[in-house]
TORKOL-4160 file (C-alpha; in steps of 0.2 Angstrom, whole numbers, padded with zeros to 4 digits, m for minus):
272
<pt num="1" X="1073" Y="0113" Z="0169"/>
<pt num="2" X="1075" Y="0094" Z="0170"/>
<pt num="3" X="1069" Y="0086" Z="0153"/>
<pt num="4" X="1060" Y="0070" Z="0160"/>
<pt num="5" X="1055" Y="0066" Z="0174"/>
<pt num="6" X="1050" Y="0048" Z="0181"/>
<pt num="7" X="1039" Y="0046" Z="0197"/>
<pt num="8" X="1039" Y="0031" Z="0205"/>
<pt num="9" X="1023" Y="0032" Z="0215"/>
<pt num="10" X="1006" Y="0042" Z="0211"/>
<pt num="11" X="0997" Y="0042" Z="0229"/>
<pt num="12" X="0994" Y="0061" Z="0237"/>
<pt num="13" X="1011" Y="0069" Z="0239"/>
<pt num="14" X="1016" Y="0060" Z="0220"/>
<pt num="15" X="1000" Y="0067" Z="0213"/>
<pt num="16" X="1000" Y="0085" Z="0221"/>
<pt num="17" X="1020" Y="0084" Z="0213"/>
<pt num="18" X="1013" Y="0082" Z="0197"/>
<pt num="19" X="1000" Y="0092" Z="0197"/>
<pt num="20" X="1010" Y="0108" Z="0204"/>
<pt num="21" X="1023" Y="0103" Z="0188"/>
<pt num="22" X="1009" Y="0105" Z="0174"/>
<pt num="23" X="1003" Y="0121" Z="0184"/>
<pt num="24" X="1022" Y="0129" Z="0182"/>
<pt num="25" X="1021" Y="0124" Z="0162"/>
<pt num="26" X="1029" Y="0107" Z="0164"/>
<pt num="27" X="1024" Y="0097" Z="0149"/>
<pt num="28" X="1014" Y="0083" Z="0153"/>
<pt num="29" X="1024" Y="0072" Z="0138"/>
<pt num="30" X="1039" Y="0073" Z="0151"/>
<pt num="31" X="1031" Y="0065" Z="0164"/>
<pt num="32" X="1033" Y="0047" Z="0167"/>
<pt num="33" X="1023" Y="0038" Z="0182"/>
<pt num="34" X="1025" Y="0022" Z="0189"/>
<pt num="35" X="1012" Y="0011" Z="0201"/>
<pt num="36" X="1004" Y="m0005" Z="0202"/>
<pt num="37" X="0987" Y="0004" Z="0207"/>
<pt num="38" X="0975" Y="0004" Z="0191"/>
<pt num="39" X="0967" Y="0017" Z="0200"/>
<pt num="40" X="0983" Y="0026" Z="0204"/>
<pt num="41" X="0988" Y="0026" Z="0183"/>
<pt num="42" X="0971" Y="0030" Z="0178"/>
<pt num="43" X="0971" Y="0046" Z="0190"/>
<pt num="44" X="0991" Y="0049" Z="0180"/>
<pt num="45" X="0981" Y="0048" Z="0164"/>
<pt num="46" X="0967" Y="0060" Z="0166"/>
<pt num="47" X="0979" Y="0072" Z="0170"/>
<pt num="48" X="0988" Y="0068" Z="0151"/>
<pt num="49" X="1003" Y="0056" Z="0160"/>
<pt num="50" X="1010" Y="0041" Z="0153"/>
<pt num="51" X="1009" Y="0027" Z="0168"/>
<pt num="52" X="1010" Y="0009" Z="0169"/>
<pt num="53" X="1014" Y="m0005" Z="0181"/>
<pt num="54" X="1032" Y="m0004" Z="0180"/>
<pt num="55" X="1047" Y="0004" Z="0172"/>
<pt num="56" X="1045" Y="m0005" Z="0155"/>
<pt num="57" X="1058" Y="m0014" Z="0145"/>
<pt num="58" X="1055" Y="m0003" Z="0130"/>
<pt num="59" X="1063" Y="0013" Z="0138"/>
<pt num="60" X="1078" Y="0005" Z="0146"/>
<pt num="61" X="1093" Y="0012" Z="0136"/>
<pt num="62" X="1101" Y="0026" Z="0139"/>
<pt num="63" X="1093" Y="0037" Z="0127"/>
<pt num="64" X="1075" Y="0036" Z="0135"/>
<pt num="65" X="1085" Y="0038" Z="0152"/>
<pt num="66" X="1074" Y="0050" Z="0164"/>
<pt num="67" X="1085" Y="0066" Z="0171"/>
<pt num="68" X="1075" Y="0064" Z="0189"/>
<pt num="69" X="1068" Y="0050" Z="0196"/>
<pt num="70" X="1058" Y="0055" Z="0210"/>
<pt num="71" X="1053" Y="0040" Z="0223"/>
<pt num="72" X="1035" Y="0043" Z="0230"/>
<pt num="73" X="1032" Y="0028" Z="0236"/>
<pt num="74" X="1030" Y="0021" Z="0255"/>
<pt num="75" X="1045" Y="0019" Z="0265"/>
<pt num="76" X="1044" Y="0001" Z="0267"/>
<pt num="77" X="1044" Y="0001" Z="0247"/>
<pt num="78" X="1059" Y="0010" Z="0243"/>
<pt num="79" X="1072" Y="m0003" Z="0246"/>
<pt num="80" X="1062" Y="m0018" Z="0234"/>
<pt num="81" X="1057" Y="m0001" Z="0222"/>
<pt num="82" X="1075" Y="0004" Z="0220"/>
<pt num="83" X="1080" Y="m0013" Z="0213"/>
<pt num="84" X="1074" Y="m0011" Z="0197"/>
<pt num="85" X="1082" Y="0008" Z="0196"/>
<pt num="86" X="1099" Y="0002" Z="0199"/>
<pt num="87" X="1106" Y="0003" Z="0182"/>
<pt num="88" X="1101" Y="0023" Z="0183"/>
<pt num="89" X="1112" Y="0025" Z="0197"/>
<pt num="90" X="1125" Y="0032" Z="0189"/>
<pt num="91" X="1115" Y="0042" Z="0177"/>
<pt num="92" X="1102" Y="0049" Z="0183"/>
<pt num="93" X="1099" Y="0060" Z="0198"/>
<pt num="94" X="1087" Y="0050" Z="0213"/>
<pt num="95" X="1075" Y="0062" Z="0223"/>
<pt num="96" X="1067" Y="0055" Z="0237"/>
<pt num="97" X="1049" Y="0060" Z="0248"/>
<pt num="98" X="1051" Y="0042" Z="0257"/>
<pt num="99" X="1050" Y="0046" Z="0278"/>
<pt num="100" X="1065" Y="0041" Z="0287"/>
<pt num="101" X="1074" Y="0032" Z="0271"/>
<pt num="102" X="1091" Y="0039" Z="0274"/>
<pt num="103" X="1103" Y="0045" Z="0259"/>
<pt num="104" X="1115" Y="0031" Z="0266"/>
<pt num="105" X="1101" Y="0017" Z="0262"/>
<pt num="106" X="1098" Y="0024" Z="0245"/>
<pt num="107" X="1116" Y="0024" Z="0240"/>
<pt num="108" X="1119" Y="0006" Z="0245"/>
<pt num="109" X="1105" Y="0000" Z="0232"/>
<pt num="110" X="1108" Y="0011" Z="0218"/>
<pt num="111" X="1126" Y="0012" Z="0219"/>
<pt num="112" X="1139" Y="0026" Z="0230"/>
<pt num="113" X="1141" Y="0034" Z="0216"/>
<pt num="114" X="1121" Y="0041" Z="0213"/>
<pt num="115" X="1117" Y="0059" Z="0213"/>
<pt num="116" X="1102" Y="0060" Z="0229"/>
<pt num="117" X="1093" Y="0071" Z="0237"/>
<pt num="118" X="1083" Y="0068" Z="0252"/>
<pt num="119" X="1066" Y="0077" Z="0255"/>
<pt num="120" X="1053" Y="0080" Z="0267"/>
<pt num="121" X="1036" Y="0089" Z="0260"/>
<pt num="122" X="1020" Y="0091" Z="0270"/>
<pt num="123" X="1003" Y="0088" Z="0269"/>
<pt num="124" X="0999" Y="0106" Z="0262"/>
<pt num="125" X="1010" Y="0103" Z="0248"/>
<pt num="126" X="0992" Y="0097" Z="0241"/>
<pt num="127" X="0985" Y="0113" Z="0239"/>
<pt num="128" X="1003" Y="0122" Z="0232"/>
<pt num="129" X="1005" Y="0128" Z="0252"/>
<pt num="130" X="1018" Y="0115" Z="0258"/>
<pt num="131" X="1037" Y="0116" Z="0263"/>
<pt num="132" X="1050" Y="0104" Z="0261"/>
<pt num="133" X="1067" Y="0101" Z="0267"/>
<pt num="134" X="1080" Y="0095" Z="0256"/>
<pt num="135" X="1098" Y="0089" Z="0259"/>
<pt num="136" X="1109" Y="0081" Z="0246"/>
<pt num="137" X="1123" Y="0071" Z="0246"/>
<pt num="138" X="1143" Y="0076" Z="0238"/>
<pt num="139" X="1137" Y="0070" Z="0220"/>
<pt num="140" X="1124" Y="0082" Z="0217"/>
<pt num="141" X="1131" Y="0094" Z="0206"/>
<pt num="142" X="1126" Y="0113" Z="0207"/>
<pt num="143" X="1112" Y="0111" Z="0192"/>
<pt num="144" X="1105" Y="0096" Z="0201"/>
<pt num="145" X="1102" Y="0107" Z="0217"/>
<pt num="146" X="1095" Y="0118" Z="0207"/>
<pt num="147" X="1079" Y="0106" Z="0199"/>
<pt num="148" X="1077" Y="0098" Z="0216"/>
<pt num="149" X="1072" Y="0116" Z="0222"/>
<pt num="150" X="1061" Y="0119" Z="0206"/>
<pt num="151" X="1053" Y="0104" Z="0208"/>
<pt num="152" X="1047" Y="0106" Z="0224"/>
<pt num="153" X="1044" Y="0123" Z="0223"/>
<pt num="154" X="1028" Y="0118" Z="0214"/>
<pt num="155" X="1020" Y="0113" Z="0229"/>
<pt num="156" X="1024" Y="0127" Z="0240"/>
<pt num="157" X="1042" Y="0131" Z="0247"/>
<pt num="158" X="1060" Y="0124" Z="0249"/>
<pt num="159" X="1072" Y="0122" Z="0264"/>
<pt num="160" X="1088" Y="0117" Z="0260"/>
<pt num="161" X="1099" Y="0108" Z="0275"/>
<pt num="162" X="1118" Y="0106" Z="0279"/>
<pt num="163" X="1117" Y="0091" Z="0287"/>
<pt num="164" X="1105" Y="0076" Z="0286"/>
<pt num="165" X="1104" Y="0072" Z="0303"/>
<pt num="166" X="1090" Y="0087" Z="0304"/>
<pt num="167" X="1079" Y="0079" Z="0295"/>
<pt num="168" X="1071" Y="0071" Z="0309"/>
<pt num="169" X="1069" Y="0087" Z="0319"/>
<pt num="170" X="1062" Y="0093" Z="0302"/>
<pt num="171" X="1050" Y="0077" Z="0300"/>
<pt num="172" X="1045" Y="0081" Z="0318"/>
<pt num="173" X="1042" Y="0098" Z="0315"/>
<pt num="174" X="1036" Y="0101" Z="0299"/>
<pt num="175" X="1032" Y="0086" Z="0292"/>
<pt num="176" X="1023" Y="0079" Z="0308"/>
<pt num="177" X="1016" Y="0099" Z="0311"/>
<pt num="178" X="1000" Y="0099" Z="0301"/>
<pt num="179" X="0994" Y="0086" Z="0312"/>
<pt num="180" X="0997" Y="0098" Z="0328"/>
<pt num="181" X="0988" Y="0111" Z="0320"/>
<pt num="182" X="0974" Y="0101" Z="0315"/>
<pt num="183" X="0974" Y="0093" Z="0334"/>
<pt num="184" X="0973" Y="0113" Z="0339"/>
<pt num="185" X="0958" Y="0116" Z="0328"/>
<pt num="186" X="0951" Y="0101" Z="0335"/>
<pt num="187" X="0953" Y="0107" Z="0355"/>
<pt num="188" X="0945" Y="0124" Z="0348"/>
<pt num="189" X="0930" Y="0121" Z="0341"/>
<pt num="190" X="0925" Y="0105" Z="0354"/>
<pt num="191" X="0929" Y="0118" Z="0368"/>
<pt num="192" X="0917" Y="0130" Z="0361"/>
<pt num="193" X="0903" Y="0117" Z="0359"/>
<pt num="194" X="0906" Y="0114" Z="0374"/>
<pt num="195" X="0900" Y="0133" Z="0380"/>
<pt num="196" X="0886" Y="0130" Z="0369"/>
<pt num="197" X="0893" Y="0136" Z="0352"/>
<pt num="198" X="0884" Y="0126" Z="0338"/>
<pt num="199" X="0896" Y="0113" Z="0331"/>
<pt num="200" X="0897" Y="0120" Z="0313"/>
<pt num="201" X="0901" Y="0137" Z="0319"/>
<pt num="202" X="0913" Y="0131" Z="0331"/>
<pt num="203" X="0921" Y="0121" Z="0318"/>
<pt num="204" X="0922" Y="0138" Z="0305"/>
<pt num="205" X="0929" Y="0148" Z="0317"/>
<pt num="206" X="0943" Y="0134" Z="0323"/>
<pt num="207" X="0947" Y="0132" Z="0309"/>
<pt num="208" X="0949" Y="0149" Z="0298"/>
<pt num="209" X="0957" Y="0156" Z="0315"/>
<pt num="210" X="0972" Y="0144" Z="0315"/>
<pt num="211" X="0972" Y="0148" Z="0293"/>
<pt num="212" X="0972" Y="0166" Z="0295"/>
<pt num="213" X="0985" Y="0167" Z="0310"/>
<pt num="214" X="0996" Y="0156" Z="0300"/>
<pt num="215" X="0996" Y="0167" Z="0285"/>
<pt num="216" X="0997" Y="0182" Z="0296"/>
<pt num="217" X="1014" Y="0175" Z="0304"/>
<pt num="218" X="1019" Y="0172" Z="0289"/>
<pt num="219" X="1015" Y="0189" Z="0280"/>
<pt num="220" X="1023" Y="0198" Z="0297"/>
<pt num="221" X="1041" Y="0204" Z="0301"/>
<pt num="222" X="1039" Y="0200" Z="0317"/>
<pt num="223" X="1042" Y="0183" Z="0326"/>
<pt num="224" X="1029" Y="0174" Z="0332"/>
<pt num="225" X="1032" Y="0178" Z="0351"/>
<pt num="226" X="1030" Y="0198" Z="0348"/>
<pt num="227" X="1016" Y="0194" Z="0337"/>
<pt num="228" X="1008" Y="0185" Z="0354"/>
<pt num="229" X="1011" Y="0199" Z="0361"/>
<pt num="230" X="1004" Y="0209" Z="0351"/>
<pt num="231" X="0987" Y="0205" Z="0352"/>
<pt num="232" X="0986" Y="0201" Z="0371"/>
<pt num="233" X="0980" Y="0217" Z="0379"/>
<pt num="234" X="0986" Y="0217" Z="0398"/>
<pt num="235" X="0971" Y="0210" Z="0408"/>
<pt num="236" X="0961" Y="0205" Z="0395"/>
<pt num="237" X="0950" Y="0188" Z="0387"/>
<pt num="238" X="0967" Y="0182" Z="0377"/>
<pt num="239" X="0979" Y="0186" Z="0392"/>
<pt num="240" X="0967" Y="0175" Z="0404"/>
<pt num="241" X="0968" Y="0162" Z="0392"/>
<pt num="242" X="0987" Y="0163" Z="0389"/>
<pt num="243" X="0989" Y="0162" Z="0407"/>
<pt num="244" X="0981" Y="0143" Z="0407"/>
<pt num="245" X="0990" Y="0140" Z="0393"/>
<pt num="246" X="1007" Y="0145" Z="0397"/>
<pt num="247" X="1007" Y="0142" Z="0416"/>
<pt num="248" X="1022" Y="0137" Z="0423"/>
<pt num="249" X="1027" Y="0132" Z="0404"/>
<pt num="250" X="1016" Y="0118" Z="0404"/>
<pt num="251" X="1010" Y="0120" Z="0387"/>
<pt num="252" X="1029" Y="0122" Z="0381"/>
<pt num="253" X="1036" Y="0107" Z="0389"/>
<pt num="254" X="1020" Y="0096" Z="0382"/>
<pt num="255" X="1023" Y="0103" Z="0363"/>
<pt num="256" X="1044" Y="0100" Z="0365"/>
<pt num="257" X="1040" Y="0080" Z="0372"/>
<pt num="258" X="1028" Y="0078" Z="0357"/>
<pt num="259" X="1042" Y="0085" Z="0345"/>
<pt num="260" X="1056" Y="0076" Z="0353"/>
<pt num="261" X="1046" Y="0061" Z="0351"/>
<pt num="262" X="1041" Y="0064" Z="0334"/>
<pt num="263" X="1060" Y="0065" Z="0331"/>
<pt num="264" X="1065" Y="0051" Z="0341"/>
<pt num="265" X="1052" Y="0038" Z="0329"/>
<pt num="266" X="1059" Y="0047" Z="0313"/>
<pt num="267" X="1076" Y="0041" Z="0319"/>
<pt num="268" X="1072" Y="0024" Z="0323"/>
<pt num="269" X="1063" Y="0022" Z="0306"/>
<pt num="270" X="1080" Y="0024" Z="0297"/>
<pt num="271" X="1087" Y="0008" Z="0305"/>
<pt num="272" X="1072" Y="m0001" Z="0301"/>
């Protein structure tokens, strides 16, 4: 277990970090958090975290040196953020939730030399439910692989990739995913006001079908496509509704141009 950890950035994924750490016996005392946000530092230190404005003076020696730095900050941030990290380049290993901020761009701030690891979370990281996709570069030693994973395994679980070039089909999948689902819930319950369903119910059922079907995937052996099969009884309500659905692979082809899209902007966000 890393000894001391600094976060750079306290907004929803930084907090939900944090909060899984303390949950998995983390000690508070070991948590440093950076942001400019007074409301961002006060939320730190209700939770028993030391935050201020910026990394200060008065802990920049190599003693007080943190084992992680974990960058939560906006994408557009990371490169001015990472200017006053630089001397921890070589020292300390850099872990990164920035969208699209490739381990190439971090490297040429911090210095070739710097131990980074790459990640994706997802929104349902904020309820300990997420999945995150790492990848690392050659100076992440065997140990540092090994506290990435831990750290994020506080907010649900871990994906590690070969190749950072995935990570956009990963942002698009995954990252991006919750978003589909939530557009899915959305579709459900206005098409069931539409047959006269009171809103609140339609909502309720929307949304605790796509939850429970989630965790039943999950919970199952099978893959998805047997599982659809599974429950659609030849000739019945679910087949008629497949066959809209799936008709001439409509359905498909629409959900692989959204991802392929999704990927595409994840790719041109790391040249920008």
């Amino acid at each position: 277990m890393a000894e001391r950890l600094l976060l750079v950035g306290f907004g929803n994924i930084g907090q939900a970090l944090v909060k899984g750490w303390l949950a998995h016996g983390r000690r508070a005392d070991a948590i440093g958090v950076v942001d400019p946000s007074p409301d961002a530092r006060e939320s730190a230190a209700a939770l028993g975290i030391t935050a201020s404005a910026g990394w200060p003076a008065s802990v920049r020696d190599r003693d007080a040196d943190p084992d992680v730095v974990l960058l939560a900050v906006k994408p557009a941030q990371v490169d001015d953020v990472l200017q006053d990290y630089r001397a921890l380049g070589e020292r300390s290993l850099f872990v990164s939730v920035a969208a699209g901020k490739t381990i190439e761009r971090i490297a040429a701030v911090i210095g070739p030399e710097a131990a980074i690891v790459r990640a994706m979370p997802n929104t349902p990281a904020a309820i300990g439910r997420g999945v995150t996709a790492l990848c690392a570069n050659d100076h992440v030693t065997a140990e540092q692989r090994s506290v990435s994973t831990e750290l994020m395994e506080a907010v649900g679980s871990v994906e590690w990739l070969g190749d950072e070039r995935l990570m956009d089909v990963v942002t698009a999948v995954s990252g991006s995913g919750p978003a589909y689902a939530l557009l899915l819930i959305e579709c459900l319950a206005e098409a069931a006001c539409e047959l006269s369903l009171d809103a609140e119910v339609a909502a309720r059922l929307a949304v605790r079908t796509v939850a429970g079907t989630g965790v039943y995937a999950e919970q199952s052996d099978a893959d998805a496509a047997k599982l659809r099969r599974q429950v659609t009884s030849p000739g019945g309500t679910t087949a008629a509704a497949l066959e809209v659905l799936m008709s001439e692979g409509q359905l498909a082809e629409l959900m692989g141009r959204a991802v392929r899209a999704a990927a595409r902007r994840s790719r041109e966000l790391s040249s920008e």
